[in-house]
Each structure stands twice: as structure tokens, then as C-alpha cells.
C-alpha positions in Angstrom: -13.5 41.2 40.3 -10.5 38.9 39.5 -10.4 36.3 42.2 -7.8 34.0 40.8 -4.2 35.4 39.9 -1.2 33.6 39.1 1.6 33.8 41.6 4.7 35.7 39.8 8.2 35.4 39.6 10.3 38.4 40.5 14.1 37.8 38.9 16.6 40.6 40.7 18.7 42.2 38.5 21.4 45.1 38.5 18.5 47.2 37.6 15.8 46.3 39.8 18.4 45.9 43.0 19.9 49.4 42.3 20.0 51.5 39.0 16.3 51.9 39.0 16.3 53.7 42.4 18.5 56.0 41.3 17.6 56.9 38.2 14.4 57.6 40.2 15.8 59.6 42.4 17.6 61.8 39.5 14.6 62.0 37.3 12.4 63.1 40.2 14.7 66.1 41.3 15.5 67.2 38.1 11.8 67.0 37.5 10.7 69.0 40.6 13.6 71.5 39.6 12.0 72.1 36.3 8.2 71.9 37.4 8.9 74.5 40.7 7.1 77.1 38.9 4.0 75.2 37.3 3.8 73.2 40.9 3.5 76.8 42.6 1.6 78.1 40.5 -1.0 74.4 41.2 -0.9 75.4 44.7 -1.7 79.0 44.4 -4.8 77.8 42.8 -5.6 75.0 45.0 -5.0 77.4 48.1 -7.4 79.9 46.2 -10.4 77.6 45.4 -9.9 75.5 48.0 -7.9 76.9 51.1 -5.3 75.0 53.0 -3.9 73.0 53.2 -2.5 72.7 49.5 -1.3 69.0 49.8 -3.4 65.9 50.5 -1.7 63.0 52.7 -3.1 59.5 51.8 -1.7 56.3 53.4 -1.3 53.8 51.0 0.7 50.7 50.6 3.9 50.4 49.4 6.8 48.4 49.1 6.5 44.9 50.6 3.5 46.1 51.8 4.9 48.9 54.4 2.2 51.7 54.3 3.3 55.5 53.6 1.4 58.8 52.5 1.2 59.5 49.4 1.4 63.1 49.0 -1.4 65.3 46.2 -2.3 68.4 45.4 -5.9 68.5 46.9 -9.0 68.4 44.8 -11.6 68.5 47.0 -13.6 70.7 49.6 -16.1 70.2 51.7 -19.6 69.3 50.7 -23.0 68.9 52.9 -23.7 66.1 50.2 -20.7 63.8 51.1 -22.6 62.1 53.4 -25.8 60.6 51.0 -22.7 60.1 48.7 -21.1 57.7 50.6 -24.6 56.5 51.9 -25.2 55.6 48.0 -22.3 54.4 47.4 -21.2 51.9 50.7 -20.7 48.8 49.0 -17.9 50.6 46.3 -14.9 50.4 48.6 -12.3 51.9 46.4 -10.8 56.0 46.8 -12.2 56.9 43.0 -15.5 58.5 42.4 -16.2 60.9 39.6 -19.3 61.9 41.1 -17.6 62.9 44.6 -19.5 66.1 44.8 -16.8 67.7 46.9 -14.2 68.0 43.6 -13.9 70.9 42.7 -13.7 72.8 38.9 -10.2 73.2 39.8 -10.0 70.0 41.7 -11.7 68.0 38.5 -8.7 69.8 36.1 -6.0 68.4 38.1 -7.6 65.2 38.1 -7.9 65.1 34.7 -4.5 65.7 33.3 -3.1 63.9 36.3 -1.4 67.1 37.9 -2.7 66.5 41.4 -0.3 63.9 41.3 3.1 65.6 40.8 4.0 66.2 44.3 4.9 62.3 44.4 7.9 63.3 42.7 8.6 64.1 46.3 7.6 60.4 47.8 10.0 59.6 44.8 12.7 61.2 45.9 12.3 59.5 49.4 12.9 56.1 48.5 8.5 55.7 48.8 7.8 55.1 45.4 9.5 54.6 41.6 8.4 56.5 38.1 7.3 53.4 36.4 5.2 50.5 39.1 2.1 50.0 40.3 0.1 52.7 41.7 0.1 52.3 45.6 -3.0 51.4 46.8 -5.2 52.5 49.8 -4.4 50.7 53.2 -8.5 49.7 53.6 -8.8 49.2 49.8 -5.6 46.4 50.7 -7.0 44.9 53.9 -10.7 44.7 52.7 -10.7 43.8 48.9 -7.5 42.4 47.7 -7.8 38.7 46.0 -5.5 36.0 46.2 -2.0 36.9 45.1 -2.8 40.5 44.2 -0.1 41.3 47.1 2.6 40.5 44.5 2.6 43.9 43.3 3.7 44.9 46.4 7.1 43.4 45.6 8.2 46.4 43.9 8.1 49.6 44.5 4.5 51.4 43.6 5.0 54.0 40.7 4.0 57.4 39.3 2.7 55.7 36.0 2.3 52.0 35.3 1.3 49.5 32.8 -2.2 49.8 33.7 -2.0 53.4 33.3 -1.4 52.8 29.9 -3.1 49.8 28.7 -6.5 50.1 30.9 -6.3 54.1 32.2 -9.0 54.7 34.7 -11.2 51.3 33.3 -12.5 50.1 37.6 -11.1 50.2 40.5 -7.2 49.0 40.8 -7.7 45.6 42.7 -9.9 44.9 39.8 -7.2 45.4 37.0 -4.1 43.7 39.2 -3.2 40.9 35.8 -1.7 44.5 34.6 0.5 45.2 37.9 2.2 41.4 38.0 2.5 41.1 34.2 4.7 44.8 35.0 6.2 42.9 38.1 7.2 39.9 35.5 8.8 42.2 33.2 10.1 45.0 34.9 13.5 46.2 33.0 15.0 49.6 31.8 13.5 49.0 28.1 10.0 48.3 29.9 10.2 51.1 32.0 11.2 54.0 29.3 8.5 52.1 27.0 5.6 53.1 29.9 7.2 56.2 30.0 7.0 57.6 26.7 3.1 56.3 26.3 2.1 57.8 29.3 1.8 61.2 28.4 -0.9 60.2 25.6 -2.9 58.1 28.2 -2.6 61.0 29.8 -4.4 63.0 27.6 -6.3 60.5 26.3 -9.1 58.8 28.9 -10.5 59.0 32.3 -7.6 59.5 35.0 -6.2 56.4 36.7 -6.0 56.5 40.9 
């Protein structure tokens, strides 16, 4: 684990203070406009393989560390095995775990490509979260693991995809990896956002899935 971060410097800007929320806000309506169909059909198979509800509520943290649920398409059920799971695996506090055994085929798709994640177009949309920052992390993940100055990312808002999503996808937990979420708070502009942007899909496509 990184214990030692450098504090960061967070410059406002026309951009950070208000043209990045709402080009957010756009994007992520004209996105769920477009995806309605795919996103329905996501839910008619979750609801199939799984049941209801469709959609998972997770509280994470946000920004300036208010918590909030992050909303996903579930991809889990219920497994007798959960229990020796978490038994085994006590001292890992973080919400990632490939060998979960309650994900299901279906459940272990989404993950994959990332799609249980597109109803936070929705948290977008509500001010919760941006497109491009750091992914929000779990409340107890926060409170129990976080080293010094790791809060910093917390002083913008989390995002759908973020520099660590591109440069480390899916390489240990998040509070391990958090020089990638300040160098992104150190940086953050219009030209570093679109760049994230268009190299996400490939990290997409290309390693394990990110949390």
C-alpha cells in the first residue's frame, strides 16, 4: 500500500467551477437517450438470471467526501459459499473480488466490459458524479484503509472513467493506486478529460475491470 502521498494543489478554473458539470450533465442524458434500449435490454437479463431488483445501490464517497449510492446493474446472487468467502478473505477490505462466487455468467459479462456500470450516467445526471474523475470509493474502504492525503481525490467530483482506469485498469484495490487519482486532480482540464475519454474504451476492452 502507498502510505506517503504528496498533498496536491487543486487550481479552479472556468472549467472545473462550471463547464465541466454541464457538459456532464449533457453528455450523460444524451447518453442514456441513446443507450435506453441496450440498458433495457441489461436489465431484462439481469431481472432473468438474477431476479430483482435490477439495480444495485452502493454508498460510496463522493465529492468532498459527502457519501451517496452509486447506482449498478447487479451482478450477483446469492451463494451458500459467501460466507467461507469472506471468511478467507477478512483481511482484503476492498468491494473487488473475482472469485466472489455469487457473480453470475451474466453478472461476470457486465463486469467485464464495464456495463454494470452505465446506470451512473444517472448519478451523473444528478450532480453525484462527473464522466472523467476518480472512481468513488466505498464508505468502509474510506474510513478503514485510506493513507495520508489519499482524501485529496475527494476534491473533485468521482467519475465514470479515470486516469487509473486507463493507465493501471483493474491492477489492486483503488486506495492502493491513489498517485493516479491526484496526478488527475493536478491536471484536470477539458484536453485531459477528452484525452481519458477517448482511451477508455480500449482499456475497456483490454484488461481486468476497474471498481
Amino acid at each position: 500500500m502507498v502510505n506517503t502521498l504528496p498533498k496536491v494543489h487543486l487550481t479552479p478554473t472556468a472549467y472545473t467551477k462550471h463547464i465541466k458539470t454541464g457538459i456532464d450533465r449533457a453528455v450523460a442524458l444524451c447518453a442514456l437517450v441513446i443507450l435506453f434500449v441496450p440498458m433495457l435490454l441489461i436489465g431484462a437479463l439481469v431481472l432473468v438470471s438474477m431476479g430483482s431488483p435490477i439495480l444495485f445501490q452502493q454508498r460510496r464517497i463522493g465529492l468532498n467526501g459527502v457519501p451517496f449510492n452509486v447506482l449498478k446493474f447487479r451482478t450477483m446472487g446469492e451463494d451458500r459459499r459467501l460466507k467461507d468467502m469472506l471468511v478467507q478473505h477478512e483481511d482484503r477490505i476492498t468491494h473487488k473480488s473475482d472469485e466472489d462466487p455469487r457473480h453470475t455468467h451474466v453478472g461476470m459479462i457486465l463486469r467485464r466490459y464495464s456495463l454494470d456500470e452505465l446506470p451512473q450516467l444517472i448519478n451523473i445526471v444528478r450532480g453525484e458524479m462527473s464522466i472523467v474523475g476518480p472512481r468513488p470509493e466505498l464508505e468502509s474502504v474510506v474510513n478503514a484503509k485510506y493513507p495520508e492525503n489519499l482524501a485529496q481525490r475527494h476534491l473533485v467530483r468521482p467519475g465514470l472513467t479515470g486516469l487509473w482506469q486507463i493507465s493501471a485498469r483493474g491492477d489492486g484495490p483503488m486506495h492502493e493506486n491513489g498517485e493516479w487519482d491526484l496526478k488527475y486532480v493536478e491536471q484536470i482540464s477539458l484536453l485531459t478529460d477528452i484525452t481519458i475519454i477517448c482511451k477508455t474504451p480500449l482499456a475497456m476492452l483490454g484488461r481486468n475491470k476497474g471498481q
